[in-house]
N, CA, C and O atoms as a Tinker XYZ file with bonds, in Angstrom:
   416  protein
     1  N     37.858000   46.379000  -31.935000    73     2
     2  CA    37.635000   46.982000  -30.637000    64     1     3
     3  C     36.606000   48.097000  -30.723000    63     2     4     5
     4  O     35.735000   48.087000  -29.854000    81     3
     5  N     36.575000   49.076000  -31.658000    73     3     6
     6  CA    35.955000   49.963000  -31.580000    64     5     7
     7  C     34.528000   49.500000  -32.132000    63     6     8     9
     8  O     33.660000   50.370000  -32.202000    81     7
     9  N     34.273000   48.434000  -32.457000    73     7    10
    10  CA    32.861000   47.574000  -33.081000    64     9    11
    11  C     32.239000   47.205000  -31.445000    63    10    12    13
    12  O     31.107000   47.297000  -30.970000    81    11
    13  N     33.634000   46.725000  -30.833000    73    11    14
    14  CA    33.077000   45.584000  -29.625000    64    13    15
    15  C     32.512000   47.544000  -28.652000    63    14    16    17
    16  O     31.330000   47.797000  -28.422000    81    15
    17  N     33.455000   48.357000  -28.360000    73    15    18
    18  CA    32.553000   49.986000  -27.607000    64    17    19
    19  C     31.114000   50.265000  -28.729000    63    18    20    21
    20  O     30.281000   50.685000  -27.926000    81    19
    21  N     30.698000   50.256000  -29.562000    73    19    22
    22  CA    29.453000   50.721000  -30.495000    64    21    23
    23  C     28.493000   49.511000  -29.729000    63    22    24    25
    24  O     27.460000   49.796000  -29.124000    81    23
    25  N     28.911000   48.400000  -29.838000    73    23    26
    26  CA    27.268000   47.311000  -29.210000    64    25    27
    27  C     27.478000   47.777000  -27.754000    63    26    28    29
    28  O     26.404000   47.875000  -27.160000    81    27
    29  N     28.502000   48.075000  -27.053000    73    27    30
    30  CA    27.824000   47.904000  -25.233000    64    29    31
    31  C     27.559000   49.301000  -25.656000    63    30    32    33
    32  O     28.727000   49.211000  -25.280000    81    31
    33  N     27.323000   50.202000  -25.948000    73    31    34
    34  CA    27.097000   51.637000  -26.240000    64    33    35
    35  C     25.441000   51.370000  -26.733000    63    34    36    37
    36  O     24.396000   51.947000  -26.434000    81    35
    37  N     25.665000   50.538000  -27.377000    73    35    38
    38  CA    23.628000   50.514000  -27.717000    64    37    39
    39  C     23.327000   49.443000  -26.898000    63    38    40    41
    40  O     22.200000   49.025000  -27.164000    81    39
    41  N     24.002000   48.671000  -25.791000    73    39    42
    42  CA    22.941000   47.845000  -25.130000    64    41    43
    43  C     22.626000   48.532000  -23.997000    63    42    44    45
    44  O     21.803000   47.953000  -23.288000    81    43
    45  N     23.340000   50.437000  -23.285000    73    43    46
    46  CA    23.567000   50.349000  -22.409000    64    45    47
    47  C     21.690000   51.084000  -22.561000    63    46    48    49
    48  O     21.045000   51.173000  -21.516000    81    47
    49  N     21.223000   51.404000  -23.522000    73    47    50
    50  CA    19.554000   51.718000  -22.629000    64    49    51
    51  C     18.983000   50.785000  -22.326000    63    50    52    53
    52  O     17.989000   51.061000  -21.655000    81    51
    53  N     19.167000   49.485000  -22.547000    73    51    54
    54  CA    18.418000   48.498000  -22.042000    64    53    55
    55  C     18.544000   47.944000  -20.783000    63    54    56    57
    56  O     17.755000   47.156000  -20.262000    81    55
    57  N     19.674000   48.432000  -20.262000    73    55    58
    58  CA    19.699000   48.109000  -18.709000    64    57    59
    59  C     18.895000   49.507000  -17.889000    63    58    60    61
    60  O     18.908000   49.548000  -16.658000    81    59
    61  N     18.377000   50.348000  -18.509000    73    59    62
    62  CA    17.814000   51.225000  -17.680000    64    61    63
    63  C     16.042000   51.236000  -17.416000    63    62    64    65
    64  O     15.388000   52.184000  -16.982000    81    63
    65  N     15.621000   50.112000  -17.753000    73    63    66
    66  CA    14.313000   50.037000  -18.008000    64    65    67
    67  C     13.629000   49.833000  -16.789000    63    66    68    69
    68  O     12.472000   50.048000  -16.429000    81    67
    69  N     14.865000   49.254000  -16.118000    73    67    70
    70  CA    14.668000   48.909000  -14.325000    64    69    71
    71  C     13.935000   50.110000  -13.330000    63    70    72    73
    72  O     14.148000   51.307000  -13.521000    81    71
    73  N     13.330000   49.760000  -12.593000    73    71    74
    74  CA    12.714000   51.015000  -11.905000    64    73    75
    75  C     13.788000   50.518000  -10.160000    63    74    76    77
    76  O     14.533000   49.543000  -10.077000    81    75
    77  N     13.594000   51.222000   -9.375000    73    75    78
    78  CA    14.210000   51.012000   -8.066000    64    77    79
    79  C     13.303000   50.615000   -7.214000    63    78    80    81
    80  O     12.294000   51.287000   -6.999000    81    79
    81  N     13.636000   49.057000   -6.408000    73    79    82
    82  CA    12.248000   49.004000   -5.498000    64    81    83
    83  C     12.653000   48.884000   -4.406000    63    82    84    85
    84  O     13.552000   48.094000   -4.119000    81    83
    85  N     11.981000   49.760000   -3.447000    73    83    86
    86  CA    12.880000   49.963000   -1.886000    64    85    87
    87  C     11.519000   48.996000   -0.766000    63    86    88    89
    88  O     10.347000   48.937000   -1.138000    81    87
    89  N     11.873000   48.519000    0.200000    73    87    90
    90  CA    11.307000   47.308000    0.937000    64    89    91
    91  C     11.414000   47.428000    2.261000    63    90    92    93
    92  O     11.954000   46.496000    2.859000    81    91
    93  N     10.891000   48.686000    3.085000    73    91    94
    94  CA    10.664000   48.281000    4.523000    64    93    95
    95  C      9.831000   47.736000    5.086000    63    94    96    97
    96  O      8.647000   47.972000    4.845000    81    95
    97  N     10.373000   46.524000    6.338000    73    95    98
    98  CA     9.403000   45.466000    6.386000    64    97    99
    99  C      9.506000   45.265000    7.679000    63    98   100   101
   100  O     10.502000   45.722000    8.240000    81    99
   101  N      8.364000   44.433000    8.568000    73    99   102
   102  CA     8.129000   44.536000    9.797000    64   101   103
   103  C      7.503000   42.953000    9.700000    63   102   104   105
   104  O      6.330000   42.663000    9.460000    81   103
   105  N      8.324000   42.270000    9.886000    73   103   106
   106  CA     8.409000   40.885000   10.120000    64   105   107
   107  C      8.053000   40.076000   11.802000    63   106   108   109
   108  O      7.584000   38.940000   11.865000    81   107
   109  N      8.302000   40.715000   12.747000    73   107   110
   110  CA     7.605000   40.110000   13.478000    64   109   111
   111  C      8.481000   39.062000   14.164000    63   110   112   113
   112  O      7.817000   38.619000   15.101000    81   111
   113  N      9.608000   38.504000   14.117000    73   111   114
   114  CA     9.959000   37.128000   13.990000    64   113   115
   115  C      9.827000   36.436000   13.647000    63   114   116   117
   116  O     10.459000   35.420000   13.935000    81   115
   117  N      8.785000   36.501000   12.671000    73   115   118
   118  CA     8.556000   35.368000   11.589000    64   117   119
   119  C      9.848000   35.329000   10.222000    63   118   120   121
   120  O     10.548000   36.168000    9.655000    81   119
   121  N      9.611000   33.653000   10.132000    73   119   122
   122  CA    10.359000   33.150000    8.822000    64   121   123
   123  C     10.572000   33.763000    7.571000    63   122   124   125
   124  O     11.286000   33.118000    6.803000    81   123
   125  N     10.172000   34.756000    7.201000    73   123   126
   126  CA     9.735000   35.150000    5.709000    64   125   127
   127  C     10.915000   35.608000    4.831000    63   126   128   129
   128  O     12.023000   36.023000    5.170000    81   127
   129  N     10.401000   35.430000    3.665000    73   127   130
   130  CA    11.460000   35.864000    2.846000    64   129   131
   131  C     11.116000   36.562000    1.634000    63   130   132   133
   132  O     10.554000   35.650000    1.028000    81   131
   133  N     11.083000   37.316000    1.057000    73   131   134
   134  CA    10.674000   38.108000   -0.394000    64   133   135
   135  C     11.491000   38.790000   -1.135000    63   134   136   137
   136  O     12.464000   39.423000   -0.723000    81   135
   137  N     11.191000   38.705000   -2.057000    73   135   138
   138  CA    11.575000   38.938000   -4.074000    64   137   139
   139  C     11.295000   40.000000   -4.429000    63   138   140   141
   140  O     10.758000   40.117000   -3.328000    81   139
   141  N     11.147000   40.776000   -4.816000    73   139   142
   142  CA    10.639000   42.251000   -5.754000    64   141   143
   143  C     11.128000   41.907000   -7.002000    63   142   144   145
   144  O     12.241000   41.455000   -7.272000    81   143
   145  N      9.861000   42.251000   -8.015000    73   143   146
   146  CA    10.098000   42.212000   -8.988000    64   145   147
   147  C      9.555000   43.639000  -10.111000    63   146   148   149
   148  O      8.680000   44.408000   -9.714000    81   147
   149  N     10.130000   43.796000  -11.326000    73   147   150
   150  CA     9.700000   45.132000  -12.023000    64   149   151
   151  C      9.104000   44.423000  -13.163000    63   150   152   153
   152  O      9.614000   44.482000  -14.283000    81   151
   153  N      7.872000   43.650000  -12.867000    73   151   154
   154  CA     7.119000   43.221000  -14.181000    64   153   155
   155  C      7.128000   44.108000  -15.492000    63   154   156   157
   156  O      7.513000   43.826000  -16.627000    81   155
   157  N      6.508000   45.421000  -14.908000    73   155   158
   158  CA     6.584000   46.112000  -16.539000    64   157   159
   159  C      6.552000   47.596000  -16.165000    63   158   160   161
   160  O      6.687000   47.741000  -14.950000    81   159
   161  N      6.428000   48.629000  -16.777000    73   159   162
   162  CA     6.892000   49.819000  -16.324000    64   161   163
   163  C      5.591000   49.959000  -15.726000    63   162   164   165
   164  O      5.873000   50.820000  -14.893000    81   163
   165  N      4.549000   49.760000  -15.581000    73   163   166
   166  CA     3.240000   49.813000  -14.461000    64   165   167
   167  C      2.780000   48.892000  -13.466000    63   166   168   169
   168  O      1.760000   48.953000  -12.780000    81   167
   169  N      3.819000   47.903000  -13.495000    73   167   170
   170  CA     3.376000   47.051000  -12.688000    64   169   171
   171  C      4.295000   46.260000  -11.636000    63   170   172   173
   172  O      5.218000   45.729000  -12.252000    81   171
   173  N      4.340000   46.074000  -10.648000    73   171   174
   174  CA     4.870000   45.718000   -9.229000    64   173   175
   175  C      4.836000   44.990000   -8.869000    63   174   176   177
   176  O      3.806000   44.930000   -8.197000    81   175
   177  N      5.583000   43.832000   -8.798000    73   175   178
   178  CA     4.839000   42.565000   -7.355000    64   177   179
   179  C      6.016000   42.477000   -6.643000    63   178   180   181
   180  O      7.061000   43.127000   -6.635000    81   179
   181  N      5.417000   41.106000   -5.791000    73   179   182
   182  CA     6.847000   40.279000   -4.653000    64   181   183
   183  C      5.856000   39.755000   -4.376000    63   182   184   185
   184  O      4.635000   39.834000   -4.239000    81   183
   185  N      7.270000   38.822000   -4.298000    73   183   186
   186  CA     6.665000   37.202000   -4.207000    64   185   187
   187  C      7.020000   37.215000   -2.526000    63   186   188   189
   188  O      7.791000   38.054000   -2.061000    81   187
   189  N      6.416000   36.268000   -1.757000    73   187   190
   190  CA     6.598000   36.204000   -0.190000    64   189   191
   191  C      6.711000   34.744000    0.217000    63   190   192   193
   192  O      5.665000   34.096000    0.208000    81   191
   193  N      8.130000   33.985000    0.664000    73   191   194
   194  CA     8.274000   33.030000    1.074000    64   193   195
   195  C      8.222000   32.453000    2.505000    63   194   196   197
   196  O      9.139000   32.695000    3.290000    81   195
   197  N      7.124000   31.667000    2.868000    73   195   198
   198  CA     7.241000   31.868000    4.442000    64   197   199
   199  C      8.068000   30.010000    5.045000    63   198   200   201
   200  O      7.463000   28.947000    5.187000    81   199
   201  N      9.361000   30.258000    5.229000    73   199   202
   202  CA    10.113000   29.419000    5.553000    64   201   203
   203  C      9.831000   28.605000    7.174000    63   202   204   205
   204  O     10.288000   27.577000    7.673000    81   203
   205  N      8.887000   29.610000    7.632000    73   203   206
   206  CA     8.535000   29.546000    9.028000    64   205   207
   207  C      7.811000   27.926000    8.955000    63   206   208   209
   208  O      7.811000   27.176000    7.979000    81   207
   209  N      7.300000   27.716000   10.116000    73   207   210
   210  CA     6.134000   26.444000   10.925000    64   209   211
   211  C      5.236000   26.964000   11.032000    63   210   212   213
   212  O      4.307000   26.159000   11.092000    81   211
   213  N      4.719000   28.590000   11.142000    73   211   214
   214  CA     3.386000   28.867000   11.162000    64   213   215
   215  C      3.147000   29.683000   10.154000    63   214   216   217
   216  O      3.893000   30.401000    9.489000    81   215
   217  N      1.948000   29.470000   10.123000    73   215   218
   218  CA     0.853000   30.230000    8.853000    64   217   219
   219  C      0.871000   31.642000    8.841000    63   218   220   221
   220  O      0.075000   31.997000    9.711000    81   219
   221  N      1.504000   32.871000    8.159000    73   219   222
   222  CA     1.722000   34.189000    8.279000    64   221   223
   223  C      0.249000   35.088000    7.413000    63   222   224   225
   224  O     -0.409000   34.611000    6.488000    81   223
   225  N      0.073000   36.271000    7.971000    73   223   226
   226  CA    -0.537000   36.716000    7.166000    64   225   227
   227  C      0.181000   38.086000    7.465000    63   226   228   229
   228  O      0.654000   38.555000    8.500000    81   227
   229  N      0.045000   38.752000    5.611000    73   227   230
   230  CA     0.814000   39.684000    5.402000    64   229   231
   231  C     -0.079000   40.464000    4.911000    63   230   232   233
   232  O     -1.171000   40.067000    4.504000    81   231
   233  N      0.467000   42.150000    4.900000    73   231   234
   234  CA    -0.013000   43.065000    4.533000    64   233   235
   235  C      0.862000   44.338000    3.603000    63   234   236   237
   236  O      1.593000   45.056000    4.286000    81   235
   237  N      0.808000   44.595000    2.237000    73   235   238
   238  CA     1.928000   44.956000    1.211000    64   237   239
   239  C      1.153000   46.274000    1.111000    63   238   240   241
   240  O     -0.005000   46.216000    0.698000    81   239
   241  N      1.649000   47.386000    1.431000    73   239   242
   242  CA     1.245000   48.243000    0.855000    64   241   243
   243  C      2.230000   49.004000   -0.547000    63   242   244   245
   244  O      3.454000   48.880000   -0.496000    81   243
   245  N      1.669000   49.669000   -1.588000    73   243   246
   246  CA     2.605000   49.702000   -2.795000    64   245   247
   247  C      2.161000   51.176000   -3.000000    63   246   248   249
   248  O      0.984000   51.524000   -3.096000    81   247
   249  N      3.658000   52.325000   -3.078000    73   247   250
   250  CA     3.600000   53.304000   -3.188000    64   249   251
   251  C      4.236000   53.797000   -4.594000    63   250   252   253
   252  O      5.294000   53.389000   -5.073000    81   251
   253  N      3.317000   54.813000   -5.181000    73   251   254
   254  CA     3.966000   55.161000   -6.521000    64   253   255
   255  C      4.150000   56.420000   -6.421000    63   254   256   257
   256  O      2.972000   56.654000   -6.690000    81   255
   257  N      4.602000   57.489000   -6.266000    73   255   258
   258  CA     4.815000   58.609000   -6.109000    64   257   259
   259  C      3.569000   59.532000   -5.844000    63   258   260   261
   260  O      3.013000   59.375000   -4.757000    81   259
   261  N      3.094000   60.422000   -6.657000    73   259   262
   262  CA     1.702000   61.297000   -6.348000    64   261   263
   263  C      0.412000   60.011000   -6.280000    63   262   264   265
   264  O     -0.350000   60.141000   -5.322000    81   263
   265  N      0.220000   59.187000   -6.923000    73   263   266
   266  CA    -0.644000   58.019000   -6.576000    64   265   267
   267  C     -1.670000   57.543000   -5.382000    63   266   268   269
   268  O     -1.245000   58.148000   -4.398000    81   267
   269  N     -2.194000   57.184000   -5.192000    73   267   270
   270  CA    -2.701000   56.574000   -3.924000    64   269   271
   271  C     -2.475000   55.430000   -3.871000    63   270   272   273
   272  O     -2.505000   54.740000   -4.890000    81   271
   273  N     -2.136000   54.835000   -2.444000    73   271   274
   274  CA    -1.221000   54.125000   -2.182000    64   273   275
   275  C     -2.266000   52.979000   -2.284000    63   274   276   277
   276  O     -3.414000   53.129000   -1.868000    81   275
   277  N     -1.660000   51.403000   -3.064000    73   275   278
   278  CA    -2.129000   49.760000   -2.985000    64   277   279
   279  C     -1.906000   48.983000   -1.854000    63   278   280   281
   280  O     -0.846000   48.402000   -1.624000    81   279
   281  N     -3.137000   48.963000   -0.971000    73   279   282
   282  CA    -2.375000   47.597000   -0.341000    64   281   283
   283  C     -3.193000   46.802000   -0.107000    63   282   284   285
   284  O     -4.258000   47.081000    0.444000    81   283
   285  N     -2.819000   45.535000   -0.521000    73   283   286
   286  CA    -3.187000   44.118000   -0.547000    64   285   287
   287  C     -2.579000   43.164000    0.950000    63   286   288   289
   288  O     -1.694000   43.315000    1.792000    81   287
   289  N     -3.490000   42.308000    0.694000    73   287   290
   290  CA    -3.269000   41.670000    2.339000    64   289   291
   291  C     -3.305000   39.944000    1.578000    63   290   292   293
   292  O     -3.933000   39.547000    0.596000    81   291
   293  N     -2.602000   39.399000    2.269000    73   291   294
   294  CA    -2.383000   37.718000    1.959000    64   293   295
   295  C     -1.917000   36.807000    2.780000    63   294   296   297
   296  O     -1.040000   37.199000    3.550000    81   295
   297  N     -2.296000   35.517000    2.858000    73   295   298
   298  CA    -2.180000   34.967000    3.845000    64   297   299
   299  C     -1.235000   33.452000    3.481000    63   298   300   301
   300  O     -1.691000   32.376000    3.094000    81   299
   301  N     -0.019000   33.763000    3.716000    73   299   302
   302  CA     1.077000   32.762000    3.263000    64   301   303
   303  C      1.207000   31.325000    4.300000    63   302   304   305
   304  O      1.811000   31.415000    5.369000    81   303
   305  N      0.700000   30.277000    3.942000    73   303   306
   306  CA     0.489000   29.301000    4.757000    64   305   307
   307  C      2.531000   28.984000    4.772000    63   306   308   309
   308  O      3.445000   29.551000    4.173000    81   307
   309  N      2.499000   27.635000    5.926000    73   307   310
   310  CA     3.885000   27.946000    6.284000    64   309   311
   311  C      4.246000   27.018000    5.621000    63   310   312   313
   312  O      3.547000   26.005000    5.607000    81   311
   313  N      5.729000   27.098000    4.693000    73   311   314
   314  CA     6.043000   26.173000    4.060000    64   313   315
   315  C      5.819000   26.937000    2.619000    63   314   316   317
   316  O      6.874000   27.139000    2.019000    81   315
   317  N      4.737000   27.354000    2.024000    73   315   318
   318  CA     4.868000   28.084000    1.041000    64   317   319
   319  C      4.913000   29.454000    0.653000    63   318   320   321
   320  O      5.227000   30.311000    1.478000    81   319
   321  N      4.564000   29.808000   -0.797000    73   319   322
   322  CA     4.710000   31.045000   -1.062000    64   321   323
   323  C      3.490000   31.419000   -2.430000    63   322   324   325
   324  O      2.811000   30.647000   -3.107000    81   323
   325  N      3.584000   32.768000   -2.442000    73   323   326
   326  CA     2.702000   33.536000   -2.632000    64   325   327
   327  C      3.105000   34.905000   -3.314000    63   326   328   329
   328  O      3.961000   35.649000   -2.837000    81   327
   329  N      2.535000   35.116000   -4.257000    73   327   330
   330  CA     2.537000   36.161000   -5.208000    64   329   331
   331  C      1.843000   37.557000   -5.106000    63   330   332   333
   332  O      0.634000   37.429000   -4.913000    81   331
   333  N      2.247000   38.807000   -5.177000    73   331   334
   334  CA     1.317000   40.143000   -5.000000    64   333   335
   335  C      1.463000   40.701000   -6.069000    63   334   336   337
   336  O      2.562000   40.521000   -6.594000    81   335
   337  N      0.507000   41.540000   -6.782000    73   335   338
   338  CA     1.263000   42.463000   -8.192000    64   337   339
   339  C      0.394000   43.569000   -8.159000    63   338   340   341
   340  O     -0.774000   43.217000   -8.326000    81   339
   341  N      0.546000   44.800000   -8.000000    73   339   342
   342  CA    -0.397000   45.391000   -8.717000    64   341   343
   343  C      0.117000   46.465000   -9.714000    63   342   344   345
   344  O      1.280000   46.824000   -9.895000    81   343
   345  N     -1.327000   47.008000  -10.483000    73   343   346
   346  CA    -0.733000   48.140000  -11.775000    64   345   347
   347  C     -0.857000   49.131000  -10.836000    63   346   348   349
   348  O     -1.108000   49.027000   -9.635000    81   347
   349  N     -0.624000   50.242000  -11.601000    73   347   350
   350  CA    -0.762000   51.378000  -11.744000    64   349   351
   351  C     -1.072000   52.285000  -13.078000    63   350   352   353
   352  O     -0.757000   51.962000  -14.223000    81   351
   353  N     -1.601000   53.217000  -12.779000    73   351   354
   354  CA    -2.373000   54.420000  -13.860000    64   353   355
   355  C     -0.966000   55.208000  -14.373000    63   354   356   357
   356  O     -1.119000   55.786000  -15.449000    81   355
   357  N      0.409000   55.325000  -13.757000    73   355   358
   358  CA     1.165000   55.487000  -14.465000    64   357   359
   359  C      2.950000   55.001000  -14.655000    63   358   360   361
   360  O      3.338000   54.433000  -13.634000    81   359
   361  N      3.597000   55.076000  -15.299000    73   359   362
   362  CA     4.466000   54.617000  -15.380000    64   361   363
   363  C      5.470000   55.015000  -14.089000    63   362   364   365
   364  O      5.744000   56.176000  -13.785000    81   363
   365  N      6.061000   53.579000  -13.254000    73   363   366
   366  CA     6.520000   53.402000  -12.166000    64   365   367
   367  C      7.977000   54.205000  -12.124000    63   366   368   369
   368  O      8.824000   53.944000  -12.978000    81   367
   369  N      8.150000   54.891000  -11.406000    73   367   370
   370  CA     9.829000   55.677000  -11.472000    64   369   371
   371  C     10.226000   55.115000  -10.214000    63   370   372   373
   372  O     11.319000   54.552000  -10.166000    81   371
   373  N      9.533000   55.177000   -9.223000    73   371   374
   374  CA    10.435000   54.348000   -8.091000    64   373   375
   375  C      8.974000   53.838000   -7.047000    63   374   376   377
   376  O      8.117000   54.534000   -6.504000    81   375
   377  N      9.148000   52.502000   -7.073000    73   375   378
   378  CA     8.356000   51.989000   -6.340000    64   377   379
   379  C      8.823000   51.594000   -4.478000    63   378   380   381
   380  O      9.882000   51.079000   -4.120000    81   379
   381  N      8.007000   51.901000   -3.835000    73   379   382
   382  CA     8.015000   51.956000   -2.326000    64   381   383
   383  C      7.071000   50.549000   -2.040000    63   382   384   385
   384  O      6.212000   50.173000   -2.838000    81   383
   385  N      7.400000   49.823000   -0.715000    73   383   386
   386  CA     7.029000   48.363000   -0.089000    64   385   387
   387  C      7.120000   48.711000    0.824000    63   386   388   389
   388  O      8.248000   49.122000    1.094000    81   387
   389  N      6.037000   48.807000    1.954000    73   387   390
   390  CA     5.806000   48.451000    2.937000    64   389   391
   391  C      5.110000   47.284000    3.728000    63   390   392   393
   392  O      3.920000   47.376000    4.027000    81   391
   393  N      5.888000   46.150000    4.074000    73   391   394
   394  CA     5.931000   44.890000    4.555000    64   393   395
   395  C      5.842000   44.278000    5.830000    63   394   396   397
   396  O      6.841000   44.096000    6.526000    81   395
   397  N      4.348000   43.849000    6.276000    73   395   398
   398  CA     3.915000   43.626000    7.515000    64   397   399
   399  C      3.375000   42.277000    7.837000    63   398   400   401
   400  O      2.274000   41.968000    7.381000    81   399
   401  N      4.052000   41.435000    8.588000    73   399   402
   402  CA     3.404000   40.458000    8.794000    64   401   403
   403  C      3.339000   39.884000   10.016000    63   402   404   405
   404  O      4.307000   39.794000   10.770000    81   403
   405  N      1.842000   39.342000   10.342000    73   403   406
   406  CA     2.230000   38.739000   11.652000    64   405   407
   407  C      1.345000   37.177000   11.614000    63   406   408   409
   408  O      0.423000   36.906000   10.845000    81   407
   409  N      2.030000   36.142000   12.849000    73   407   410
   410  CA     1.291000   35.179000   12.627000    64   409   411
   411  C     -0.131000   34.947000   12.535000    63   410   412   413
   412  O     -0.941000   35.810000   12.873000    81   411
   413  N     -0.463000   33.816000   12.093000    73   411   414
   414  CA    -2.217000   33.972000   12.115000    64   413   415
   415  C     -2.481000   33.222000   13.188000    63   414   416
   416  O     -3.643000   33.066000   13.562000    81   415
């Protein structure tokens, strides 16, 4: 027992590598659906699923704390999906999404 507390005791820094990603989004009535992901400690994406009948185009802006803010624009035909990522100059502590889409 006291072998099985020593390993979750050294696995527990590895669950902290995670950064927090918060996602307000302005959908429109459109279909969509998205993922956040913590690629690596500088880097950000979400993926954007558009479940809809029409062709969406979106707009991600990506906030890193003192930083200047990323935003990328993409145009998710309907039926599929679509990938965003970007770096940053420093290591991510809590990443911010702001999520806009309207039909095309």
């Amino acid at each position: 027992m006291r072998k099985f507390c020593c390993v979750l005791l050294a696995l527990l820094p590895l669950s902290a590598w995670a950064y927090p990603i918060d996602v307000d989004k302005q959908l429109n009535g459109l279909s969509i659906d998205y993922t956040t992901y913590d690629t690596d400690a500088d880097i950000g994406s979400i993926q954007l699923n558009n479940y809809g009948k029409t062709d969406a185009v979106c707009s991600v802006v990506f906030r890193n704390g003192p930083e200047s803010p990323r935003t990328r624009k993409v145009e998710v035909a309907a039926g599929k999906s679509r990938s965003v990522t970007v770096k940053f100059n420093r290591n991510i502590i809590k990443l911010r999404l702001d999520l806009k889409c309207q039909a095309k």
